[in-house]
N, C-alpha and C positions, 0 to 999 in steps of 0.2 A: 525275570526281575523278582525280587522279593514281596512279600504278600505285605499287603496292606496297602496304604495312600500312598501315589508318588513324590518321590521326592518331591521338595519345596522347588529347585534348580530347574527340574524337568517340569512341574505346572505352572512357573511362572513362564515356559516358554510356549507351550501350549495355549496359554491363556491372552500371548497378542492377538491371534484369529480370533476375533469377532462381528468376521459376516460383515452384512450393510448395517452402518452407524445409522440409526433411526432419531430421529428428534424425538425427545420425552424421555432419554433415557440420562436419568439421576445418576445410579449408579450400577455396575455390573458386578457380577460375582469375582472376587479377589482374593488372592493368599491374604487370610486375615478379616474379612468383608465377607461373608455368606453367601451374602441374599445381593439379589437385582432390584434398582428402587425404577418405578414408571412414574412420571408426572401425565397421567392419564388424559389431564385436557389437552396435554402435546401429542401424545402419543396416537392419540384419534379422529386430528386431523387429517394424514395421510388417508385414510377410507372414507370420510367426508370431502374430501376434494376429488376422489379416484369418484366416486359415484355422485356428482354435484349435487350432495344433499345438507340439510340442515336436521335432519331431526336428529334423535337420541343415538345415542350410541351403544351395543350388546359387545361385552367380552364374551370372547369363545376361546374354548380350552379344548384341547387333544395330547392325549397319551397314546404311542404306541414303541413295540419295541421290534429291534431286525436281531434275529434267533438264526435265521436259516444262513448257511456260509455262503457266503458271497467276497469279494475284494474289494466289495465299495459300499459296506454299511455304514461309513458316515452318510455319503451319499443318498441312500437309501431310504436312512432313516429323515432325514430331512423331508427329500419328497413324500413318505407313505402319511409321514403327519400333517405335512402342508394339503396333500390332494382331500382329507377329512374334513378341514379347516375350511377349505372352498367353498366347502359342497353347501356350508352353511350360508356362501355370501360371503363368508368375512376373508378380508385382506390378512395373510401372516403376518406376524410382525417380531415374536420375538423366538429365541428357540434354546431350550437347555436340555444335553443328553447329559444320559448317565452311563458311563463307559467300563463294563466289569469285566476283566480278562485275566486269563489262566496264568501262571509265574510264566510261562514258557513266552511269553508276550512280550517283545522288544520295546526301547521307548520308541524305536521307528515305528511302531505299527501305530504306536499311540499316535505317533506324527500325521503318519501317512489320514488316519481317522478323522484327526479334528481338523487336516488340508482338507480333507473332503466334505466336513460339515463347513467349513469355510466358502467355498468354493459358490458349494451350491447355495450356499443363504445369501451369500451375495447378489448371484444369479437373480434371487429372489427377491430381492429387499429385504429379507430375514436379517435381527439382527444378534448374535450371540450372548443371552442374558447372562450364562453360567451352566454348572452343570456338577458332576464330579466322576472322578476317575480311581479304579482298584485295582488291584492284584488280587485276585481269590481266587484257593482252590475248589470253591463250591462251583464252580465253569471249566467246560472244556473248552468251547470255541467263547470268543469275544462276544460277547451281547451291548447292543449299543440301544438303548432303551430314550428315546425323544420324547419331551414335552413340547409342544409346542402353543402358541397364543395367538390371537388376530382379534381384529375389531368388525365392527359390521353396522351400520348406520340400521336403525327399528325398520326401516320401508324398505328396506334390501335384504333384510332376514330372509332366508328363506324357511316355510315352516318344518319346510319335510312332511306334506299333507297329502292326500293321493284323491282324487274326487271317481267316482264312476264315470264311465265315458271318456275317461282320460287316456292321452296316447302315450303308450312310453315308447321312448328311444334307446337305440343303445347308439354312440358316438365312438368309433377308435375301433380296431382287431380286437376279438375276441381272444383272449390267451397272448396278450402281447408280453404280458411277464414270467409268464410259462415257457413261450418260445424262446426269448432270451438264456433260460436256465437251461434247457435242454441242447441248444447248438452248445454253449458252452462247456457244460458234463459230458458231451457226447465224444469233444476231441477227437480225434483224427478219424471215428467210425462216423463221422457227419459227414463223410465225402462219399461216402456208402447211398444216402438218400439225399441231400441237394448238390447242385450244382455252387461254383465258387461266388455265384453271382446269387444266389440264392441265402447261401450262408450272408453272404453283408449285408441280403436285405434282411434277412431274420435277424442278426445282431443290429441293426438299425431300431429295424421293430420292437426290439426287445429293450433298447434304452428309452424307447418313446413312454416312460412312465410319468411322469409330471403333467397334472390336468391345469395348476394352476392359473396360467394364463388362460385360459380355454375354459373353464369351468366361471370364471371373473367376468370375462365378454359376455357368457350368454346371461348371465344372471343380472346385468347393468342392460344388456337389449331389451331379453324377453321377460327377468322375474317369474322361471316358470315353480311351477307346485312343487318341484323337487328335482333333487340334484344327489345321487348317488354311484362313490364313488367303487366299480367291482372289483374287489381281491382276492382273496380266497375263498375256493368256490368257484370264481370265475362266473360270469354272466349267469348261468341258471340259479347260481348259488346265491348271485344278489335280487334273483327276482323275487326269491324265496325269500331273504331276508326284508324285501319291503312291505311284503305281507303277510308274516310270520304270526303277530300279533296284531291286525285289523282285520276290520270286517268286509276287508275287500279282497278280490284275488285278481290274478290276473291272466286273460288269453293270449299266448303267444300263437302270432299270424306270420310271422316269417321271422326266419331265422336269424338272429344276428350275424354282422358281420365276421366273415372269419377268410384270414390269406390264407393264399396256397400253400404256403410253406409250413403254416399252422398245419393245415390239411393232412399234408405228408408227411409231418412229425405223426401225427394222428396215427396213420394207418400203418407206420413203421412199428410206432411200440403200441400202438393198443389201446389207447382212452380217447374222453370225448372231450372233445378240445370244448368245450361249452360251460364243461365244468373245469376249467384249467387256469390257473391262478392270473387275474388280470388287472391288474393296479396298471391305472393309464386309461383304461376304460370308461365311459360317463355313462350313468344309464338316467336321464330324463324325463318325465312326466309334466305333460300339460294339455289341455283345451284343445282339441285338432284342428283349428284354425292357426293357432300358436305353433303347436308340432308342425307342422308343415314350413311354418316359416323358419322356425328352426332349421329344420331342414334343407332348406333351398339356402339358410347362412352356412352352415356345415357346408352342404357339396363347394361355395365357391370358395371355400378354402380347400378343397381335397381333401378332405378329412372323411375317411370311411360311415358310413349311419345306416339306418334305416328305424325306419317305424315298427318297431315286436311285435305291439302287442295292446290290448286296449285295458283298462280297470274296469272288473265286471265286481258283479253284488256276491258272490260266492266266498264266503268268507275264509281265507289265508291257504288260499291255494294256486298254482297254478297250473294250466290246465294247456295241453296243445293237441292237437286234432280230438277234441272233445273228452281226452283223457286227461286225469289226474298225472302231471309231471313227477316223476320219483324226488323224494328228498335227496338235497344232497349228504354223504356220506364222505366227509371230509375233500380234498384237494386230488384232482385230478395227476398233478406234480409227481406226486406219491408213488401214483399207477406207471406213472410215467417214468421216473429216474429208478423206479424198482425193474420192469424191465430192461431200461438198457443196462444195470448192471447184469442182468440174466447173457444179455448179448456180449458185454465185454468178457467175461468169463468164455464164453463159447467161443472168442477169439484172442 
């Protein structure tokens, strides 16, 4: 396609997908029209009715953008902003990408994108404020860059606070978006280390990225101290980021959860599934009367957990069998798809 804005033809057709229609919304981004209008006292009753509250109401805002190739960064991008969104408490509600792709980019591909930010916002109650779309040569793959928005009633905030004596949790596989990536890139050498039955549970596990509902439940049950959600880096990599900058750190007592099939990717190419990219992940902190009940909600849904680790007074470190945990050093992923190109070349 030619550089620059798409046709007017081709983004007015783009432009019917707008996700779940949400009450309070004035207006949406239009050929002509910019900007999305909110009537905010409409808008913030859906999170006031979701969590039977009366008090004030917090806007929350998230940026983020999907870089790495994949077939379903509308997709993608929808969930990595919405699971952000959560972790505060607040409900999604409205969602605008910014869609930059190389000339070599079909208007299908642009279709296939905003079906998929469609798709999944609906899923969600998201609803499609706007956004805008390019042709540039400054890209070689499509970058789908999401803003997203949500509401959150004052008593439902969560702070993002960490107390000493606190239990954290981790909720979901360790590396569930890591394993996705790699059965995927591996292509037909993935018959080499799992079974057929193995490959559909890792591509299972690997789409289980969206916390949203899950992350909503526990926060309207227990209102625990914090709710974060692990990506890159993957679980060590988020323990570290909760205490990067406090004066607490924390002891890991058992291992988080991690499948077998995690496992065996693991010891096929060489990294530690612990550091391994995990969007879909929750990691939790709260009162160990609360963690516990958390956890016995977790188990009767089947949903993988365990108890890590506790907040100790050691300031922004954490620590497992009385040692200093290594920083992480970027994405396991790395280590990971750099090897098996080692192995596809060697076959």
């Amino acid at each position: 396609m030619e550089k620059g804005k798409l046709p007017l033809s081709h983004l007015k057709e783009l432009l019917k997908s707008k996700g779940y229609e949400n009450e309070g919304i004035i207006a949406y981004g239009e050929i002509g029209g910019d900007v999305a209008i909110i009537d905010l006292e409409l808008a913030k009753q859906k999170t006031l009715d979701y969590y039977n509250s009366e008090s004030g109401v917090l806007l929350v805002e998230k940026s983020d953008p999907i870089t790495f190739p994949t077939s379903e960064p509308g997709r993608y991008a929808v969930i990595i902003n919405s699971n952000d969104v959560v972790c505060s408490g607040a409900i999604p509600f409205g969602f605008l990408a910014t869609i930059i792709a190389p000339p070599s980019t079909s208007f299908e591909d642009f279709k296939e994108i905003q079906e998929q930010i469609h798709k999944q916002s609906y899923e969600l109650g998201i609803s499609i404020l706007g956004g805008h779309t390019e042709i540039s040569e400054s890209v070689k793959t499509i970058i789908v860059s999401g803003h997203m928005i949500g509401f959150v009633p004052k008593d439902y905030f969560i702070e993002n606070k960490l107390s000493e004596g606190e239990n954290i949790i981790v909720a979901g596989y360790t590396g569930v978006e890591g394993t996705g990536i790699i059965i995927s890139e591996a292509q037909n050498l993935i018959y080499n280390v799992l079974t057929k039955t193995e490959i559909n549970n890792g591509i299972s596990i690997g789409n289980q990225l969206c916390v949203v509902d899950l992350a909503l439940r526990i926060n309207k049950k227990f209102h625990p101290s914090l709710i974060h959600d692990a990506t890159e880096g993957g679980v060590y990599g988020a323990l570290y980021e909760l205490v990067a900058y406090r004066d607490l750190g924390i002891e890991i007592i058992k291992k988080p959860p991690l499948s077998d099939i995690t496992k065996k990717l693991a010891g096929w190419l060489g990294f530690n599934p612990y550091g391994l990219i995990s969007s879909g992940v929750l990691l939790i902190s709260a009162e160990e009367k609360k963690a516990e009940e958390i956890i016995e909600y977790l188990k009767k849904k089947n949903i993988p957990c365990e108890i890590v680790g506790k907040v100790i007074s050691e300031k922004g470190v954490v620590k497992i069998d009385n040692k200093e945990l290594s920083k992480p050093k970027g994405d396991e992923i790395i280590t990971a798809l750099e090897n098996l190109e080692k192995i596809k070349l060697e076959n």
